[in-house]
VOMARDO-635010 format. One record per atom (N, C-alpha, C): atom name; x, y, z. Coordinates in Angstrom, 3 decimals. Layout:
> site:u:v:w
> CA:X:Y:Z
...
! end
This chain:
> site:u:v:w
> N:66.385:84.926:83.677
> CA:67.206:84.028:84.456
> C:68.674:84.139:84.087
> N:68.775:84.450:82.941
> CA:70.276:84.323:82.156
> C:70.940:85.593:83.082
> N:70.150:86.748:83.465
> CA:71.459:87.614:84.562
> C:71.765:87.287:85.549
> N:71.812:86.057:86.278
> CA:72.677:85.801:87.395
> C:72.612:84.363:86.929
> N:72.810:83.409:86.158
> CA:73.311:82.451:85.922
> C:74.623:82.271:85.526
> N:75.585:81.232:86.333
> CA:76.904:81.324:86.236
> C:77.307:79.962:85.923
> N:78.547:79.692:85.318
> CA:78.961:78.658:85.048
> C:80.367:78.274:84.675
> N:81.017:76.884:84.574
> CA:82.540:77.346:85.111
> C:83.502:77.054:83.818
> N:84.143:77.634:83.721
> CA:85.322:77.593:83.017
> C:86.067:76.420:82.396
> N:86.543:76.148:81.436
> CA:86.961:75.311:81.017
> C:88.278:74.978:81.609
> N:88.553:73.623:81.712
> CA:89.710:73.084:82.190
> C:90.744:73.402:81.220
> N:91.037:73.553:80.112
> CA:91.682:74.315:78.835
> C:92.375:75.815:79.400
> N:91.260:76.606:79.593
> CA:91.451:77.682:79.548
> C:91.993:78.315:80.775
> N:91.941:77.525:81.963
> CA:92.475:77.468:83.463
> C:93.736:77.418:83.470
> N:94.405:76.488:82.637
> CA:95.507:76.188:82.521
> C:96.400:76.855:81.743
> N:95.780:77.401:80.789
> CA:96.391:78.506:79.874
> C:96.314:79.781:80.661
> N:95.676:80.255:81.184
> CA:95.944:81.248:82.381
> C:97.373:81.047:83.596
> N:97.221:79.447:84.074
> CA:98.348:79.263:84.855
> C:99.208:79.379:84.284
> N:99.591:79.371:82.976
> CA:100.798:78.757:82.135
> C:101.141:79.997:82.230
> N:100.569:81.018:81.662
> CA:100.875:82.367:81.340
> C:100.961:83.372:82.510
> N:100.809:83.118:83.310
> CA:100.897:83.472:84.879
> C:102.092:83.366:85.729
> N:102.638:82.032:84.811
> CA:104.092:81.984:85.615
> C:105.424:81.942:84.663
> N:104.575:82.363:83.508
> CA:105.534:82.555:82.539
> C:106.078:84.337:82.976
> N:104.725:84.983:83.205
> CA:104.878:86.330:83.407
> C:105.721:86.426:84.648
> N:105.371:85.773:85.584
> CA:106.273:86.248:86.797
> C:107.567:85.792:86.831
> N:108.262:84.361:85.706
> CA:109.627:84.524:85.803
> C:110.547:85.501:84.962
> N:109.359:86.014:83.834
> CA:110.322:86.980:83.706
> C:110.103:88.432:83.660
> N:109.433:89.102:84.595
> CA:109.299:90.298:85.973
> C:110.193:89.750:86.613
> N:110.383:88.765:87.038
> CA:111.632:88.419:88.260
> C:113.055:88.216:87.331
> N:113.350:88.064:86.276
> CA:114.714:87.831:85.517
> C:114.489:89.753:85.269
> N:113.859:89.993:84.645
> CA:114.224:91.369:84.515
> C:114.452:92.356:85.599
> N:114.009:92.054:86.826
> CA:114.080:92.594:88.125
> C:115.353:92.471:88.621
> N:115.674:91.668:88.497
> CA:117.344:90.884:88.946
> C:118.269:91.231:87.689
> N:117.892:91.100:86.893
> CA:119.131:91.739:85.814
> C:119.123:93.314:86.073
> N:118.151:93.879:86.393
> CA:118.182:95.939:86.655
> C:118.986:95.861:87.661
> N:118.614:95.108:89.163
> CA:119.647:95.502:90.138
> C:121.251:95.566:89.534
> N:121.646:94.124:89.197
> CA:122.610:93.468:88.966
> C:123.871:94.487:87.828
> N:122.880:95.137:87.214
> CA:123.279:95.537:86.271
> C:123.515:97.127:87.117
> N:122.606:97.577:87.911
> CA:122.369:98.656:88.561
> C:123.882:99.263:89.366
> N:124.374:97.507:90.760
> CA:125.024:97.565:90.950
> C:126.290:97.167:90.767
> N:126.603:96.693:89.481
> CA:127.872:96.667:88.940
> C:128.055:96.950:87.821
> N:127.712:98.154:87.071
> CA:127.686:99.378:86.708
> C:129.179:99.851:86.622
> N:129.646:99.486:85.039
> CA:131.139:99.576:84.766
> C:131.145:100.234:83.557
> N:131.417:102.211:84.125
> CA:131.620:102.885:82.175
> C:132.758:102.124:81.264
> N:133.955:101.563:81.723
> CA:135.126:101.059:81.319
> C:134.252:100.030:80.229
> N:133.724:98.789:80.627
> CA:133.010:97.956:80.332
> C:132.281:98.230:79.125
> N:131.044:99.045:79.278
> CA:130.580:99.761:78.234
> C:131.099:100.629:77.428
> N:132.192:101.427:77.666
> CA:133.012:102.046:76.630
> C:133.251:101.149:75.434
> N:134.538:100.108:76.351
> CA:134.783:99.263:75.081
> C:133.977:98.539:74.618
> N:132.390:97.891:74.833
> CA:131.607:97.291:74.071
> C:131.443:97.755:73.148
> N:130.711:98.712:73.727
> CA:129.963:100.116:72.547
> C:130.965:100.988:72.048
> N:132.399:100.520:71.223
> CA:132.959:101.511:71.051
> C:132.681:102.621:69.386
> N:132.144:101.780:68.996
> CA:131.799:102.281:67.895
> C:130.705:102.624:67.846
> N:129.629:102.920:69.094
> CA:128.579:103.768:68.865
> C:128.476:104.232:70.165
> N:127.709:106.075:69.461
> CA:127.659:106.853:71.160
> C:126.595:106.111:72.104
> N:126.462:106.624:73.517
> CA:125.792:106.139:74.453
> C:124.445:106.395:73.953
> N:124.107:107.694:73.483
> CA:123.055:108.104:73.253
> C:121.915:106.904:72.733
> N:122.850:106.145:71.306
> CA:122.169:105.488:70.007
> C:122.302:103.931:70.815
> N:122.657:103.658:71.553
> CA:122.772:102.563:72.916
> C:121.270:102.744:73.507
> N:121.544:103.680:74.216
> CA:120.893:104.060:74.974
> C:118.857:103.904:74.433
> N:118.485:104.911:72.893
> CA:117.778:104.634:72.403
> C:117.448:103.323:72.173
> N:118.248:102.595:71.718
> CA:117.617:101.316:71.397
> C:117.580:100.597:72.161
> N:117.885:100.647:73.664
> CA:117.480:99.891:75.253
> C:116.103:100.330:75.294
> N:115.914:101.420:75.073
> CA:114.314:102.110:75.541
> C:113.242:101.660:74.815
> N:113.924:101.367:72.806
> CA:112.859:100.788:72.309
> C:112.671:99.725:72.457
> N:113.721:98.372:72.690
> CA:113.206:97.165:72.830
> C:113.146:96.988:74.016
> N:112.810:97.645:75.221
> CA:112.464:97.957:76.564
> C:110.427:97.968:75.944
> N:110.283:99.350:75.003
> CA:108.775:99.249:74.585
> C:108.149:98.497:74.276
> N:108.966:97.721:72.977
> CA:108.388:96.613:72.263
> C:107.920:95.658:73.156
> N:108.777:95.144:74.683
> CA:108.699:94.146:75.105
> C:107.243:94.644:76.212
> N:107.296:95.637:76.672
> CA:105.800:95.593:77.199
> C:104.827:95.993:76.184
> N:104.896:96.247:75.637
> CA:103.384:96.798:74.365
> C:103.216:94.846:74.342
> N:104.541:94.132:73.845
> CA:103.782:92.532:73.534
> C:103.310:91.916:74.646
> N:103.694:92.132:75.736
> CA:103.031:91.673:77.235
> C:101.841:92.448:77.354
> N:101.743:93.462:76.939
> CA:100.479:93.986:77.142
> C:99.400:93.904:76.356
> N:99.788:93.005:75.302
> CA:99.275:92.876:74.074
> C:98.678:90.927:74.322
> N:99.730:90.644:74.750
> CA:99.595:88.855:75.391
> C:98.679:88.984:76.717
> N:98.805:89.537:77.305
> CA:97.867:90.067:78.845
> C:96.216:90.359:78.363
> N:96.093:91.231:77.474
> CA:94.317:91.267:76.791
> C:94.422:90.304:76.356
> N:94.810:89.493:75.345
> CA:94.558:88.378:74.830
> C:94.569:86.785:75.472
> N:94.733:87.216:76.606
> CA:94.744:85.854:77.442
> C:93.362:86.104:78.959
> N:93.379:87.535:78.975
> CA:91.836:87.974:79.634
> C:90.387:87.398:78.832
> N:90.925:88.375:77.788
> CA:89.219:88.020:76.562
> C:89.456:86.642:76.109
> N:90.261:85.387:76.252
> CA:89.930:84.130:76.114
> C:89.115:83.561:77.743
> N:89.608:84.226:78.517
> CA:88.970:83.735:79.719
> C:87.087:84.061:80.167
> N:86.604:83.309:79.020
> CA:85.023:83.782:78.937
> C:84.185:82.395:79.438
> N:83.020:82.268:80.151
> CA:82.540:81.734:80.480
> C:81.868:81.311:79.281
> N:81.219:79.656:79.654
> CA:80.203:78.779:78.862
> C:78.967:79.721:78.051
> N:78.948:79.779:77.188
> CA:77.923:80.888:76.684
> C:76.241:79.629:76.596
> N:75.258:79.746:77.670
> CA:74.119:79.536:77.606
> C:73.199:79.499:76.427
> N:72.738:78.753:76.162
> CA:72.086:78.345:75.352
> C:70.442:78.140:75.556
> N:69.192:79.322:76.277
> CA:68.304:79.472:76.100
> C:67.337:78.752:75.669
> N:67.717:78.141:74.799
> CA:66.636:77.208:73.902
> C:66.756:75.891:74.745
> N:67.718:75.181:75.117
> CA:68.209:73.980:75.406
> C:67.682:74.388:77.018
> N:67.259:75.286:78.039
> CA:66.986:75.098:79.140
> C:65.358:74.545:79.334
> N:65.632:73.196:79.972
> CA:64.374:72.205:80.477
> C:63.666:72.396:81.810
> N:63.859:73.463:82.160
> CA:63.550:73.957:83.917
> C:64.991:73.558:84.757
> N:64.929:73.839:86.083
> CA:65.664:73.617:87.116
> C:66.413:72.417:87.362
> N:67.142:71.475:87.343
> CA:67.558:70.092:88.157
> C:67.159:70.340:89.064
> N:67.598:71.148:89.714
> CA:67.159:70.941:90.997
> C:67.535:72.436:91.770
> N:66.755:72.906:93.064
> CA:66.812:74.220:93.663
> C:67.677:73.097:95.164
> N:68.943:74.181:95.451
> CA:69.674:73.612:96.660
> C:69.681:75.073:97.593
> N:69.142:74.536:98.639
> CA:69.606:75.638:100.178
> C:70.833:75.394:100.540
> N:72.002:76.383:100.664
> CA:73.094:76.625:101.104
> C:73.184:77.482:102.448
> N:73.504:76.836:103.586
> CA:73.356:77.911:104.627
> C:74.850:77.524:105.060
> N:75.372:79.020:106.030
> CA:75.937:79.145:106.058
> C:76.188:79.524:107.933
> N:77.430:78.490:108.333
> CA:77.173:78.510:109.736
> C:78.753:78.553:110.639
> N:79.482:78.945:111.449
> CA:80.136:79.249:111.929
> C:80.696:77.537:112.382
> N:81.478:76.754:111.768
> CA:82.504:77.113:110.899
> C:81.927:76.431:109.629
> N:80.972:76.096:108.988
> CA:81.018:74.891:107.996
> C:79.997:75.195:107.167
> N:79.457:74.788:105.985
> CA:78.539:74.951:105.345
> C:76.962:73.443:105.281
> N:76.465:73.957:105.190
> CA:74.997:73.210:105.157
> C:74.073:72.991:103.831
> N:74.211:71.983:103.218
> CA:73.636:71.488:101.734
> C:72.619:71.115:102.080
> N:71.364:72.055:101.654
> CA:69.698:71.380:102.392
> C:68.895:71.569:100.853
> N:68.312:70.310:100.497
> CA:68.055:68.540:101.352
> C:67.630:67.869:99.810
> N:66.617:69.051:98.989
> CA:65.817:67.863:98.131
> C:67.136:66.970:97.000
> N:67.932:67.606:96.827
> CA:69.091:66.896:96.011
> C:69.419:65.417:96.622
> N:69.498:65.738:98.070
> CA:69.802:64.380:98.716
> C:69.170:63.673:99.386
> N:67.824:63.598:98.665
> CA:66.529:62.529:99.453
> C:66.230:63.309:100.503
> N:65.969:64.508:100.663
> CA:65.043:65.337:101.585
> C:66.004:65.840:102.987
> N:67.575:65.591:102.595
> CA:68.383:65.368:104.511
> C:69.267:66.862:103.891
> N:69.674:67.286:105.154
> CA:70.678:68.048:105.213
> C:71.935:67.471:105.060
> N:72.722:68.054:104.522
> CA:74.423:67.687:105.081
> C:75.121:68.642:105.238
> N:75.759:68.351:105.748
> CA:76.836:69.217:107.090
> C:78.513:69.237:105.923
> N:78.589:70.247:105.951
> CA:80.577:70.029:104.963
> C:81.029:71.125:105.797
> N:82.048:69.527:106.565
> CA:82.856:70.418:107.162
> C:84.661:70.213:106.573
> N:85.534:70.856:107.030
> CA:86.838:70.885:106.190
> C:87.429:69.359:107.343
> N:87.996:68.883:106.313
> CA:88.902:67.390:106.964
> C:89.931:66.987:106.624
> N:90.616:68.095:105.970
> CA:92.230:68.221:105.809
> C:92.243:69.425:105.841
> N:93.476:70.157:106.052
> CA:94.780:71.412:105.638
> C:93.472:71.851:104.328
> N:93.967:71.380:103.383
> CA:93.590:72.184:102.022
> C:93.081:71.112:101.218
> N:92.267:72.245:101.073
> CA:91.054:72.020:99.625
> C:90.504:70.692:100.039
> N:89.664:70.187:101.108
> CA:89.240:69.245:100.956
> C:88.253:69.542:102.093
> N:86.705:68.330:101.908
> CA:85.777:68.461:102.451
> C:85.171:67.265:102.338
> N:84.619:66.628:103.959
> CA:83.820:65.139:104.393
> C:82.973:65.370:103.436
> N:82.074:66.485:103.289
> CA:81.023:66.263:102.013
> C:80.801:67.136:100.922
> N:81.216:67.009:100.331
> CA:80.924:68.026:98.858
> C:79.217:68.397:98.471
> N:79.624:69.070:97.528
> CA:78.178:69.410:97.015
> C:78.030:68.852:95.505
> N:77.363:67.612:95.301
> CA:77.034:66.997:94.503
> C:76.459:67.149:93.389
> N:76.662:67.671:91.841
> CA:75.876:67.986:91.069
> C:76.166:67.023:90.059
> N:74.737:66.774:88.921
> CA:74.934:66.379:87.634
> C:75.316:66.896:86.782
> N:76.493:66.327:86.164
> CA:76.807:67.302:84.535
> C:75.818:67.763:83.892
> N:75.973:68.729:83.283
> CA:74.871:69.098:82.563
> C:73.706:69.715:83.204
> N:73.433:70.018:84.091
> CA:71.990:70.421:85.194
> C:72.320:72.025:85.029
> N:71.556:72.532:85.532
> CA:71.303:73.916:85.964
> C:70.505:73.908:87.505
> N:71.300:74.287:88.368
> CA:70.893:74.100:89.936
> C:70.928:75.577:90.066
> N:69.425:75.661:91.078
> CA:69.254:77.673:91.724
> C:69.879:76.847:92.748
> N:70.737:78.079:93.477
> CA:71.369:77.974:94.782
> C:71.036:79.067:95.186
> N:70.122:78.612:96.570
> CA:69.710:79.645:98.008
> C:70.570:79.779:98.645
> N:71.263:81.041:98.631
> CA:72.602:81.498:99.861
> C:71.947:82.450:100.552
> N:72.238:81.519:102.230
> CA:71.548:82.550:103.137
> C:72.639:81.884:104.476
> N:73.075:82.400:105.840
> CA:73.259:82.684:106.906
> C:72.672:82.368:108.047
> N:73.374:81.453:108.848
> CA:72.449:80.951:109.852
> C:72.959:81.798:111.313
> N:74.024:82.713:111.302
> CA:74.920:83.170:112.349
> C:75.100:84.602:111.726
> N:76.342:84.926:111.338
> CA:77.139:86.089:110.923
> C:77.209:85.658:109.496
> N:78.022:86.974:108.998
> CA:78.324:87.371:107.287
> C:79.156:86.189:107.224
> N:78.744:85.354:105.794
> CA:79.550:84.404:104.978
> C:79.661:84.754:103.589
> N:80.614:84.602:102.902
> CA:80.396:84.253:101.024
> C:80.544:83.254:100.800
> N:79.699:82.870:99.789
> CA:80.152:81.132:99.028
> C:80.986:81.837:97.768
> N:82.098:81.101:97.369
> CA:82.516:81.936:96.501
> C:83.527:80.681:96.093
> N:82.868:80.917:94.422
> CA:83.694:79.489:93.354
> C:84.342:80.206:92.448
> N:85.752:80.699:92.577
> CA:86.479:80.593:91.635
> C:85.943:80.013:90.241
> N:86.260:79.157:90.086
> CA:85.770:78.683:88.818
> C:84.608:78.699:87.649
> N:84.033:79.595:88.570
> CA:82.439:79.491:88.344
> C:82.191:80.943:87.963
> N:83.291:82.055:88.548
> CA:83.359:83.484:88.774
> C:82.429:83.737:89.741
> N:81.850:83.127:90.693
> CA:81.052:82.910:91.486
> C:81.111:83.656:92.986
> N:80.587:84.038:93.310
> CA:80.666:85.228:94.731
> C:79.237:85.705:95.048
> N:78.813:85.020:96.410
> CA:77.729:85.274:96.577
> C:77.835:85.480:97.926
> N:77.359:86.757:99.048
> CA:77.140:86.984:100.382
> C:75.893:86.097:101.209
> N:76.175:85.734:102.248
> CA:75.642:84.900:103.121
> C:74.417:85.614:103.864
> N:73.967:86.048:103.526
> CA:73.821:87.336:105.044
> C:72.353:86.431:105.645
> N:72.545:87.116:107.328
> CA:71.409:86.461:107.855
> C:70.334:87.405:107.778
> N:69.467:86.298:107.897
> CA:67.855:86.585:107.534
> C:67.755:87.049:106.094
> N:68.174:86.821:104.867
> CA:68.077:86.969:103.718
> C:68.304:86.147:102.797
> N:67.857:85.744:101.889
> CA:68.292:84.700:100.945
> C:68.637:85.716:99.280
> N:69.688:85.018:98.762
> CA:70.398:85.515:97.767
> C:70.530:84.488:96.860
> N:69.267:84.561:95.703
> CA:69.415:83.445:94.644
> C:70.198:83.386:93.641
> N:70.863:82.296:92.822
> CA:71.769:82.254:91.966
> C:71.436:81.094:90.930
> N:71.814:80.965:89.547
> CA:71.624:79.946:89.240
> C:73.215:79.331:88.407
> N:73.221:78.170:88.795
> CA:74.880:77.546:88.667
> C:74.399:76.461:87.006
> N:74.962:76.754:86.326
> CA:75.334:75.377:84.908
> C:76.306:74.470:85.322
> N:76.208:73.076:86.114
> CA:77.293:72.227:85.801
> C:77.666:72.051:84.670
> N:78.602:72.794:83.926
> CA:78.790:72.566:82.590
> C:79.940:71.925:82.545
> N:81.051:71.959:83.843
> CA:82.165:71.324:83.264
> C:82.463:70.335:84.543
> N:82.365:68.844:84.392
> CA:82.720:68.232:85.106
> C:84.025:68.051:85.714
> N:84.149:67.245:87.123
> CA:85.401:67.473:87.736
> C:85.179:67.934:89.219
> N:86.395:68.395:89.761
> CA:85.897:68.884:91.446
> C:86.350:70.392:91.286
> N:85.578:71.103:91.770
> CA:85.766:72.871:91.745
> C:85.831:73.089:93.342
> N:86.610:73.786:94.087
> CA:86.830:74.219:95.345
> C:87.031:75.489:95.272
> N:86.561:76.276:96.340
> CA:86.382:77.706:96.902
> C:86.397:77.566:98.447
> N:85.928:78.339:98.848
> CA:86.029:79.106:100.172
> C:85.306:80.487:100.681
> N:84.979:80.016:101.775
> CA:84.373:81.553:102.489
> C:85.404:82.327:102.198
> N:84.604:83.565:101.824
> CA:85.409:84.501:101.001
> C:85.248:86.067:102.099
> N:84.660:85.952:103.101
> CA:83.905:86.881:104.340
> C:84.259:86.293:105.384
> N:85.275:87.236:106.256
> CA:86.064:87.251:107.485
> C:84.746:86.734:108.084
> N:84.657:85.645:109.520
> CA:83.905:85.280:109.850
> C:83.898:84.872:111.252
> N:85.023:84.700:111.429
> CA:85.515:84.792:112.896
> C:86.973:83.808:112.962
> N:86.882:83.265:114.012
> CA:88.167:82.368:114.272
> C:88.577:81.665:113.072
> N:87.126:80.560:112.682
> CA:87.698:79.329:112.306
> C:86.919:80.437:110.497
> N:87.068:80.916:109.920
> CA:87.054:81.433:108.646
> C:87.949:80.882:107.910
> N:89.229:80.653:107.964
> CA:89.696:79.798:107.002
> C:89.513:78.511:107.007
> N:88.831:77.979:107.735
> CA:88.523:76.142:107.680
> C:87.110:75.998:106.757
> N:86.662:76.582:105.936
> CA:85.200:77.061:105.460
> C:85.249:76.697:104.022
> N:85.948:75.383:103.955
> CA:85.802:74.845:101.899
> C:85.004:74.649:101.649
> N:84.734:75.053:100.294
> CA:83.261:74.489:99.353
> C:83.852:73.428:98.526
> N:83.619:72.436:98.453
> CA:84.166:71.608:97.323
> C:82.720:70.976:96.483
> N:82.928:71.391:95.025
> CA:81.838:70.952:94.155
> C:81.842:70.058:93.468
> N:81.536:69.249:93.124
> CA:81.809:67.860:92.873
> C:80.598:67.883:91.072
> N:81.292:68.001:90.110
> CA:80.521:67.711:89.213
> C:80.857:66.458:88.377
> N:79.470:65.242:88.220
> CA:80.022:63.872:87.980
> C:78.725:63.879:87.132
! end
């Protein structure tokens, strides 16, 4: 069971990804803008007299090495902020069977949560704002381990949770089992992740772990 069991990420470690995500892109963008800048106003006069007491050459070298240094440590901060990004490590011994097995179907435009989770009924989640939001979520207990049946009631869908590393194809007439760890409470949102027709971007998953 443990090869397709998935589970989501720590709220910690999400954020330390964002942090470092936009740390990286302001400065790719300061160094991007200082090359032009520097590119086009480009003054030997300028640099003569800075550097007058050393040739261009020994200038020049030591732009290139702390040019190296500075990506070897980005590239060095970049693995080290990947290999922290590891999922909940399962614990085998501690699994009590299933919470519960949920049918996920998948239908042109909305998704379908069928049934025993919710007293034997279907529900219908359809999108009811712009972004990231949904009339009905998909309801889990902290702590559970839920199989999710992904299958297609029309054309190609993915259910697909970010958070979860989660990506699963819809396809009709097939079912594609998975098993999910609510391990970290909170609301997790995704999206059909499979062009689907018109309304494909109105297609949120919102997961609701309480």
């Amino acid at each position: 069971m443990t090869g397709n069991l998935y589970s989501f990420c720590s709220h910690t470690i999400l954020d330390s990804l964002i942090i470092y995500s936009s740390c990286l892109s302001v400065f790719i963008s300061v160094w991007t803008i200082g090359a032009i800048i520097t590119n086009n106003y480009y003054s030997p006069k300028v640099v003569t007299s800075v550097f007058s007491r050393k040739s261009f050459d020994s200038v020049e070298s030591a732009l290139i090495g702390a040019s190296s240094v500075l990506i070897t440590l980005l590239i060095g901060l970049n693995l080290m902020t990947i290999r922290s990004h590891t999922p909940w490590q399962y614990n085998p011994g501690s699994f009590n069977g299933l919470t519960n097995s949920i049918d996920i179907i998948g239908r042109q435009w909305y998704w379908v949560y069928d049934a025993s989770y919710n007293n034997n009924e279907s529900v219908d989640s359809y999108i009811s704002s712009v972004v990231d939001c949904a009339d009905n979520g998909l309801n889990l207990k902290l702590g559970g381990v839920y199989g999710l049946n992904i299958t297609s009631a029309d054309v190609l869908h993915s259910f697909a949770l970010p958070a979860a590393n989660l990506k699963v194809d819809a396809v009709p007439g097939r079912i594609n089992n998975v098993f999910l760890s609510a391990n970290v409470g909170g609301r997790h949102v995704g999206y059909c992740s499979e062009f689907c027709g018109a309304g494909h971007s109105y297609m949120p998953i919102v997961v609701n772990v309480t």
